[in-house]
C-alpha positions in Angstrom: 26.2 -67.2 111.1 28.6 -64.7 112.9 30.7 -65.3 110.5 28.7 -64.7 107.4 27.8 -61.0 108.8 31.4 -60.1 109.6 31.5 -61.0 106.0 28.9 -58.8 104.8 29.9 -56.1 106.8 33.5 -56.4 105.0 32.0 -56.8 101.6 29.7 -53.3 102.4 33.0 -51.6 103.9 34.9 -52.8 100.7 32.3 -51.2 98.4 32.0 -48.1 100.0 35.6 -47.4 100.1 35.9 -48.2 96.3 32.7 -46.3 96.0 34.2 -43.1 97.4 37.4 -43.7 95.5 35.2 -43.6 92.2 33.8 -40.5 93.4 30.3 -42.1 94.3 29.9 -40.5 97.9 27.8 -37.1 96.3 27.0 -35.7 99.4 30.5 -36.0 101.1 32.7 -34.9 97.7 30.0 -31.9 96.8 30.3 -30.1 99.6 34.3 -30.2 99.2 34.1 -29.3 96.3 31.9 -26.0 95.9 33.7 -24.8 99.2 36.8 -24.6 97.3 35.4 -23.3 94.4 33.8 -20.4 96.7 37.5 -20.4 98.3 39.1 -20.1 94.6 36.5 -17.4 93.3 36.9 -15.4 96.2 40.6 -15.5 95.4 39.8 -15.0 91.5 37.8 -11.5 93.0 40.1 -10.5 95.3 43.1 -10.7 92.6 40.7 -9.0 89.8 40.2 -6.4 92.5 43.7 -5.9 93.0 44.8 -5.8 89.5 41.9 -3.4 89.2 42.9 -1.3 92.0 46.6 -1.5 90.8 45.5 -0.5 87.0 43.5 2.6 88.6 46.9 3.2 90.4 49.2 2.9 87.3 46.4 5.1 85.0 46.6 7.8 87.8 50.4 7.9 88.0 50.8 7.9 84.6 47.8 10.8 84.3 50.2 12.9 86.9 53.3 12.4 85.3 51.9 12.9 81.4 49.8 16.1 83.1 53.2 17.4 84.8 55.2 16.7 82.0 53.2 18.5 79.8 52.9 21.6 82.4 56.7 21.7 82.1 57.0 21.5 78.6 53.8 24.4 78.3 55.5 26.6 80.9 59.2 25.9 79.4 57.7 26.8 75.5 56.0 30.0 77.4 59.0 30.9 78.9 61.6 30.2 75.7 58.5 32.2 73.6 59.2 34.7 76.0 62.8 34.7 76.2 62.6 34.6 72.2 60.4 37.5 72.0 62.9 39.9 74.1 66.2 38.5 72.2 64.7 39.2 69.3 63.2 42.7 70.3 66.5 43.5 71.8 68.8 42.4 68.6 66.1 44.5 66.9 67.0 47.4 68.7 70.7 47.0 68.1 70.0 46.4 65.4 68.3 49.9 64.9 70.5 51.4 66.7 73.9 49.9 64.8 71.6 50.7 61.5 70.5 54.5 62.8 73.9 55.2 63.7 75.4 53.6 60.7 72.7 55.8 58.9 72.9 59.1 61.5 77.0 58.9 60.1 76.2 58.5 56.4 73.8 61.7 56.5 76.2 63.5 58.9 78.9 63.1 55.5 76.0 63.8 53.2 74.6 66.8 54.9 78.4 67.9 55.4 79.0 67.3 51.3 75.4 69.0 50.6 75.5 71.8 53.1 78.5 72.5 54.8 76.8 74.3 57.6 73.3 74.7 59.4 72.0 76.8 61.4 69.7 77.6 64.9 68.5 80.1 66.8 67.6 81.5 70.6 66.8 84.9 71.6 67.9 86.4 74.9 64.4 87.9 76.5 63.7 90.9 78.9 61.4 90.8 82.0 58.2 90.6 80.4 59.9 87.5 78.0 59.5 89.6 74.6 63.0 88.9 73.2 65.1 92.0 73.1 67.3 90.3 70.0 67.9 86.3 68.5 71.2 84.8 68.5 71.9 83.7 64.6 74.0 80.6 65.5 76.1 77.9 62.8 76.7 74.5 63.3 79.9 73.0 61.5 79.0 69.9 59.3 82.4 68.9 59.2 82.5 66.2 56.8 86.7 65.6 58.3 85.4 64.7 61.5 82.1 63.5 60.9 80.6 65.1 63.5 78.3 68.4 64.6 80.1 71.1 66.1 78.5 73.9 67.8 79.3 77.6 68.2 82.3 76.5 70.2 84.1 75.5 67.9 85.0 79.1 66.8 87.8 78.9 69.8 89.4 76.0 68.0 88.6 77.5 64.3 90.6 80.8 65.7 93.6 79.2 65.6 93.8 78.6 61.7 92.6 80.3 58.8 89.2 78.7 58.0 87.7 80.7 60.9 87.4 83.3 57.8 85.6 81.2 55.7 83.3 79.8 58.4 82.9 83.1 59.9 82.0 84.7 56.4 79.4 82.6 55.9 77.8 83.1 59.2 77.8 86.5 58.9 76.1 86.7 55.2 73.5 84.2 56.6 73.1 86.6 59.4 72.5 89.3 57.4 70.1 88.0 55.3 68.0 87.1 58.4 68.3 90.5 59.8 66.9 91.9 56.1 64.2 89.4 56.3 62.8 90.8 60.0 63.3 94.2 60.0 61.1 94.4 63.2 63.5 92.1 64.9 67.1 92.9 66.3 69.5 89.7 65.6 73.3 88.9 67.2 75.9 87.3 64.9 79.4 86.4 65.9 82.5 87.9 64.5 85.7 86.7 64.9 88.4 89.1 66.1 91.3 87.7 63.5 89.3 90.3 60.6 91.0 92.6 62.4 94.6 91.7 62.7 95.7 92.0 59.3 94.8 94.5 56.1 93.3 91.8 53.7 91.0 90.3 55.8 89.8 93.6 56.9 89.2 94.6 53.5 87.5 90.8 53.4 85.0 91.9 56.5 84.7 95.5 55.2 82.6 94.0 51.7 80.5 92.4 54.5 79.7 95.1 56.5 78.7 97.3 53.9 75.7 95.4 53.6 74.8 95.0 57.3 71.3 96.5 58.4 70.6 98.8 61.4 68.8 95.7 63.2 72.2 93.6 63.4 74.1 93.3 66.7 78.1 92.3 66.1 79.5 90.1 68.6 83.1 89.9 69.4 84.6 87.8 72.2 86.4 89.6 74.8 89.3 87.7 75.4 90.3 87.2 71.4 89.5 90.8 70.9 92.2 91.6 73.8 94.6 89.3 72.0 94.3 91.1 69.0 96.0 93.3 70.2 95.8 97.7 69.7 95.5 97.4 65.7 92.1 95.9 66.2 91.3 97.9 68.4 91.1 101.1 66.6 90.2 99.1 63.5 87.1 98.0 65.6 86.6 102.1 66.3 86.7 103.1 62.7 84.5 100.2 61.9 82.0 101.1 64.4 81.9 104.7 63.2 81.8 104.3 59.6 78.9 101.4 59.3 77.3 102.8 62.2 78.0 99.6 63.7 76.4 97.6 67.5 78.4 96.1 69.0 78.3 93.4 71.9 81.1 92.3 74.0 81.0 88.9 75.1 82.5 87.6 78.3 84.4 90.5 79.9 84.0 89.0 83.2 87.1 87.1 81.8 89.0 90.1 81.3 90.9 93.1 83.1 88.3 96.2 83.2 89.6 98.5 81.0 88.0 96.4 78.4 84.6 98.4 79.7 86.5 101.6 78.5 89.0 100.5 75.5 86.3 99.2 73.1 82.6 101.1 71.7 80.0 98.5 72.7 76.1 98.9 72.8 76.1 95.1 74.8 77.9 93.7 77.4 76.8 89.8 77.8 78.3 87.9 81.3 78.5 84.5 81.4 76.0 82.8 84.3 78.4 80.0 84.7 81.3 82.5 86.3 78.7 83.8 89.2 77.6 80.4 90.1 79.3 79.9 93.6 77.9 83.4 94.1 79.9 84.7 96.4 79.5 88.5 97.9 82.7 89.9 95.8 80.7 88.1 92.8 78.0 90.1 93.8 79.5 93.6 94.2 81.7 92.6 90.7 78.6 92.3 89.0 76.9 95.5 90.6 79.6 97.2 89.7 79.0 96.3 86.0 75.5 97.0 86.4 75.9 100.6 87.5 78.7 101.5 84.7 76.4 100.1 82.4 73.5 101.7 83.7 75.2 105.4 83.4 76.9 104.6 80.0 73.2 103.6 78.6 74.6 100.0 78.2 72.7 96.9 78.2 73.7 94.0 80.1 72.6 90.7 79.3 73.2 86.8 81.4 73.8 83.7 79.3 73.6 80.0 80.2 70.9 80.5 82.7 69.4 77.1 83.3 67.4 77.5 86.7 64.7 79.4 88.2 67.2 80.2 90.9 69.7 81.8 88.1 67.2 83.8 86.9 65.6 85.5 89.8 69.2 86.2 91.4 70.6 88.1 88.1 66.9 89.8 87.9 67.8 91.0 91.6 71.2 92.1 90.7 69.9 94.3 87.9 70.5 91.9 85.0 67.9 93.4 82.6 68.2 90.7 79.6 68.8 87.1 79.8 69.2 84.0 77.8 69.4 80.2 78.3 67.7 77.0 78.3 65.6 78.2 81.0 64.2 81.0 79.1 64.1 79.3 75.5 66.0 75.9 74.0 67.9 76.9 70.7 65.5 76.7 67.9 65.6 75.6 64.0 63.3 78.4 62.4 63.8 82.4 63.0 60.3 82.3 63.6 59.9 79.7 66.2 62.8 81.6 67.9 61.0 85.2 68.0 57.4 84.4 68.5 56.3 85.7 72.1 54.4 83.4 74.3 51.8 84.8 76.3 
């Protein structure tokens, strides 16, 4: 009897061990089961949250760097539009520059082929700044040298014989002006070298026959000094056959017997000479002053540039005065005489 229960109890223990190896124990293999399928979609979550997380990561990243990338290549283009804009303005302007120097040379042959000389003017004005006479002045389009010269080039034109030609030009130019405003007085410049020899008196003479009662002659005081006694009293008979006014220009520069040697109506200093202002420049120019004042002579101051210049030859009894700081050289007569208030 024992015996057949041990038995049974075998046969049940048998049958539930094959019945758990054939999966028949529900209750024991469920609950294995769903806890690792809870364990295994945790992990599924947890990973999907990751690669989310990691995605979001990568998308921002990549955001940043397209975002700075693209900052760098706006700000970069900006500055290269920039850059390109002031190359380009600045090869433009050398451009204009090579072109309007290229061009300023090609009119400065044309002009010198088509008008061999032009002309300016500036007057030299009293105390109330009415102009007492206008400077007729010539610039040299000298198509040899391709450039302007002013009225200094009669120092270098001295020194060869186209001084006549230049000179004669001036001078019928400066005649015509003078007949065109008889109201107005007007100053040419003369060069000294009519004088030296008979021809080119003769030459000045034809001239000077036409020359009006309103035109001032100006001769430099050193070349007039160079040219020696012959001039000298040519100048004299001149003077008292056309009736002629003469200024003499620059005689600070010379010994003063010039104030005696030579007929003159105008005596015109150079500013320049009386800059440092010392107190033998003062009594030199005083000196002038008072001869000039008892011989009925006017004195006149050139190359003032300053308010300074001008009060301090006012206060030395400098009655007439010219310069940039009492009028810039003008193109028209008209511009040059008109009286501003």
């Amino acid at each position: 009897m024992e015996n057949m229960q041990m038995d049974n109890r075998v046969v049940n223990s048998n049958n539930s061990f094959s019945n758990i190896r054939k999966g028949k124990e529900i209750k024991v293999d469920t609950h294995i089961k769903e806890k690792l399928e809870k364990l295994n979609r945790e992990k599924r979550r947890r990973l999907a949250l990751e690669r989310k997380e990691q995605k979001k990561i990568s998308q921002a990243a990549l955001r940043k760097e397209k975002f700075q990338s693209e900052a760098v290549k706006e700000a970069r283009r900006s500055e290269n539009r920039v850059n390109a804009k002031i190359s380009k303005a600045k090869t433009n302007k050398e451009n204009k520059m090579d072109n309007a120097k290229l061009n300023q040379a090609r009119e400065r042959v044309l002009r010198a082929v088509r008008t061999p000389y032009t002309y300016y003017y500036y007057a030299s004005k009293n105390v109330s700044n009415v102009p007492v006479f206008t400077n007729v002045c010539q610039c040299l389009n000298d198509k040899f040298a391709d450039r302007i010269y002013q009225p200094q080039y009669f120092a270098i034109a001295e020194q060869s014989d186209r001084i006549f030609d230049i000179n004669g030009v001036l001078i019928t130019h400066a005649i015509g002006v003078a007949l065109s405003h008889p109201k107005e007085r007007f100053l040419v410049q003369v060069s000294p070298k009519y004088l030296e020899k008979k021809e080119r008196l003769e030459e000045l003479e034809l001239l000077l026959e036409n020359v009006p009662s309103n035109l001032i002659l100006c001769f430099d005081a050193r070349t007039l000094v160079m040219a020696g006694s012959f001039a000298r009293s040519h100048l004299i008979s001149l003077v008292e056959k056309y009736q002629l006014q003469i200024l003499i220009d620059n005689p600070e520069t010379e010994r003063l017997s010039i104030l005696f040697d030579y007929p003159f109506k105008y005596i015109r200093l150079d500013n320049r000479y009386f800059t440092d202002r010392t107190e033998n420049k003062k009594m030199f120019l005083r000196f002038l002053v008072d001869y000039c004042k008892k011989k009925n002579i006017d004195i006149c101051a050139k190359y003032i540039e300053t308010k300074e210049d001008m009060e301090w030859m006012q206060t030395n009894g400098v009655r007439y005065l010219e310069g940039n700081y009492i009028q810039c050289a003008k193109k028209t007569v008209k511009a040059a005489i008109e009286v501003k208030e």
